[in-house]
C-alpha positions, 0 to 999 in steps of 0.5 A: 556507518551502522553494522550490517547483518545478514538477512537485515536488507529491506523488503523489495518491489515485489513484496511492496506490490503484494502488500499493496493489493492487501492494503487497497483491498483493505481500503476498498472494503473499509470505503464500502461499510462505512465512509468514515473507516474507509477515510481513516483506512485510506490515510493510515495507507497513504500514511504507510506509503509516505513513510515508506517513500520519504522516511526510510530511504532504504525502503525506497522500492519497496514503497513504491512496489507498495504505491503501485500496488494499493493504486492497482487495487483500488482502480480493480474495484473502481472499475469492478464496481462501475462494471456491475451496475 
C-alpha cells in the first residue's frame, strides 16, 4: 500500500460538476466554429471522462461529477439553440 499524504485525496463530485460545465461549454463552442474541432473537443472529453471513470479508480466520483456536468452543458445549449430559432 502506497503512503498517503496530506492534501493527496482525489477532487469530488462537486469540482467534476464545475469541470464539467467548462468542459461542455468548450465543446459546444469548438462544435460551433468548426465540425471537425468540435469532434476533436468532444473526444478529447469523452476520453477525460473514461479515463476518470474506468482508469483511476480513486476518481470514480469526480468522473461522474465530470459526466454529469459535460451532459448538462451541452443539453443547455442544445436546447438554447433550438430556443432561439
Amino acid at each position: 500500500m502506497p503512503p498517503r499524504f496530506v492534501g493527496t485525496q482525489p477532487a469530488g463530485p462537486s469540482a467534476g460538476v464545475l469541470l464539467g460545465v467548462v468542459l461542455g461549454a468548450l465543446v459546444c463552442t469548438a462544435w460551433v466554429n468548426d465540425l471537425l474541432l468540435g469532434v476533436g473537443v468532444a473526444g478529447i472529453a469523452a476520453g477525460l471522462v473514461v479515463c476518470a471513470l474506468w482508469a483511476a479508480p480513486d476518481w470514480q466520483r469526480f468522473g461522474v461529477g465530470l459526466l454529469v456536468g459535460t451532459v448538462v452543458a451541452v443539453a443547455a445549449w442544445i436546447v438554447l439553440s433550438y430556443a432561439a430559432g
